[in-house]
N, C-alpha and C positions, 0 to 999 in steps of 0.2 A: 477474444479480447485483443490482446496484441499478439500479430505475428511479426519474425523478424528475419529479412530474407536480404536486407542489403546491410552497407556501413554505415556507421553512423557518424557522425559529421561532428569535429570536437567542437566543443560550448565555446563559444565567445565570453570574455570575461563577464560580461555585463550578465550572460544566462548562466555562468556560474554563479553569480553574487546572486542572483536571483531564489537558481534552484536551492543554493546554500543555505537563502533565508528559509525558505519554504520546510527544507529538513530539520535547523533549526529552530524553527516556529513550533513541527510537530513533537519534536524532540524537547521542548518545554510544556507540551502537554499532558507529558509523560508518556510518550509511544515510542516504545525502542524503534532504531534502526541499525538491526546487525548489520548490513552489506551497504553502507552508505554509498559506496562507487555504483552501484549497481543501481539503486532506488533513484541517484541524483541522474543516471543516464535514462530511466523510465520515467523519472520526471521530467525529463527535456523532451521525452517523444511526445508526454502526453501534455504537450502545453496548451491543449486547449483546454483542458480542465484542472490542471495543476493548482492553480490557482484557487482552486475551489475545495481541494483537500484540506486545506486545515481547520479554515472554519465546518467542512463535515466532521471531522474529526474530534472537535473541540462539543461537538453535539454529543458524538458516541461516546465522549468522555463524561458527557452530563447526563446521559441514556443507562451507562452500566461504570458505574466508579468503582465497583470493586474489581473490574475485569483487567487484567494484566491485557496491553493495548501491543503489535510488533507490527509492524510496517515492514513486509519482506516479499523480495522477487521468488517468484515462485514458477518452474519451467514445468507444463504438461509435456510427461513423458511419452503418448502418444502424438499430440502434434508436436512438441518442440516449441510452441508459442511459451513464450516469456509473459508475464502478468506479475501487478505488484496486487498485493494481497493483504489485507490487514486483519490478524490472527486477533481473534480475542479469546483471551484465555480465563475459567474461572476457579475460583474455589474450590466448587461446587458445583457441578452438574444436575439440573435437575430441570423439572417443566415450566419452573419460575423461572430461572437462567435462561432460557432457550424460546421462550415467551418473553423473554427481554432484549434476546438479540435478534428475534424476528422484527420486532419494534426500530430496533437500533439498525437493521438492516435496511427498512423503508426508509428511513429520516436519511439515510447517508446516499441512496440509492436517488433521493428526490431531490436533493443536492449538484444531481449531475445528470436531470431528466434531458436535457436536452443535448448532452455529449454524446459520447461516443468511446470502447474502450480505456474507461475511466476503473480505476482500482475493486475486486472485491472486498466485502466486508463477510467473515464468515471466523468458523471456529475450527480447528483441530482437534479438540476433545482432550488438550496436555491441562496440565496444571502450569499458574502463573510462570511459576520459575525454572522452566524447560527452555532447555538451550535454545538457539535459532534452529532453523532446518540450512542445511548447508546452501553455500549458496549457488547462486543461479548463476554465475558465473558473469565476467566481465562483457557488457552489451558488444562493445567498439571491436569485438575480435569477428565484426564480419555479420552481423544480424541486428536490424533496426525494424519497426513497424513499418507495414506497411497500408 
C-alpha cells in the first residue's frame, strides 16, 4: 500500500483546511482518530482518493452500526510501509459479524476501484472499547509514499 522512502513536504494551509475537514467529516461519523497527526499526513499522500474516504466510510457506517469504527496508521514491521487502516471492532464475533464485514469490506473497496494505495478496511478481533495500537509515528521525520 504505501511505502515511505523520502520527506514529506508540509501542507499548504489550503491542504490543511482541507485534510482537517476530511478528519473532521469522519470523526462525525463516529470513527475515532487516535493519531490525528499521522492520519492528516497519510491523507495528504493519499490525495487522490482522500476524498473519497468519507463517503466510504459513512457506507460502513450504514453496513455495520454496532461496530466500534478507528481510523489508525498502521506500520508493517516487515516492510516498514505505513498504511492507514480502519479497525472495525465488534461486540461480538461471530459468522454473522464477519459475513458483514466481508460485505462492508466490498462496498469500501468499490469505492476506490480505480485508485490506488487507498486505506484498508479490516478487523483486529479487540472488542469496541480497546485502546488505539500505538502509533505509527510522525510521517514528516523522513518517509513519504512513493
Amino acid at each position: 500500500m504505501f511505502g515511505y522512502t523520502a520527506r514529506m513536504p508540509k501542507l499548504t494551509a489550503k491542504q490543511q483546511t482541507t485534510v482537517g475537514e476530511v478528519v473532521q467529516t469522519i470523526q462525525r461519523l463516529g470513527v475515532a482518530v487516535p493519531h490525528k497527526d499521522t492520519v492528516a499526513e497519510l491523507l495528504q499522500s493519499g490525495s487522490a482518493w482522500a476524498s473519497r474516504l468519507a463517503p466510504a466510510l459513512e457506507r460502513v457506517r450504514q453496513m455495520l452500526p454496532d461496530a466500534a469504527l478507528s481510523l489508525e496508521p498502521y506500520t508493517d514491521p516487515e516492510s516498514g510501509e505505513t498504511l492507514l487502516v480502519v479497525y472495525a471492532r465488534f461486540p461480538e464475533y461471530s459468522e454473522v459479524s464477519l459475513q458483514r464485514m466481508d460485505e462492508a469490506q466490498q462496498a469500501f473497496a468499490a469505492a476506490f476501484q480505480d485508485t490506488i494505495d487507498f486505506p484498508l478496511l479490516t478487523t483486529d478481533f479487540k472488542p469496541p472499547n480497546a485502546p488505539p495500537s500505538p502509533a505509527a509515528g510522525r510521517l514528516s521525520s523522513g518517509r513519504r509514499p512513493h
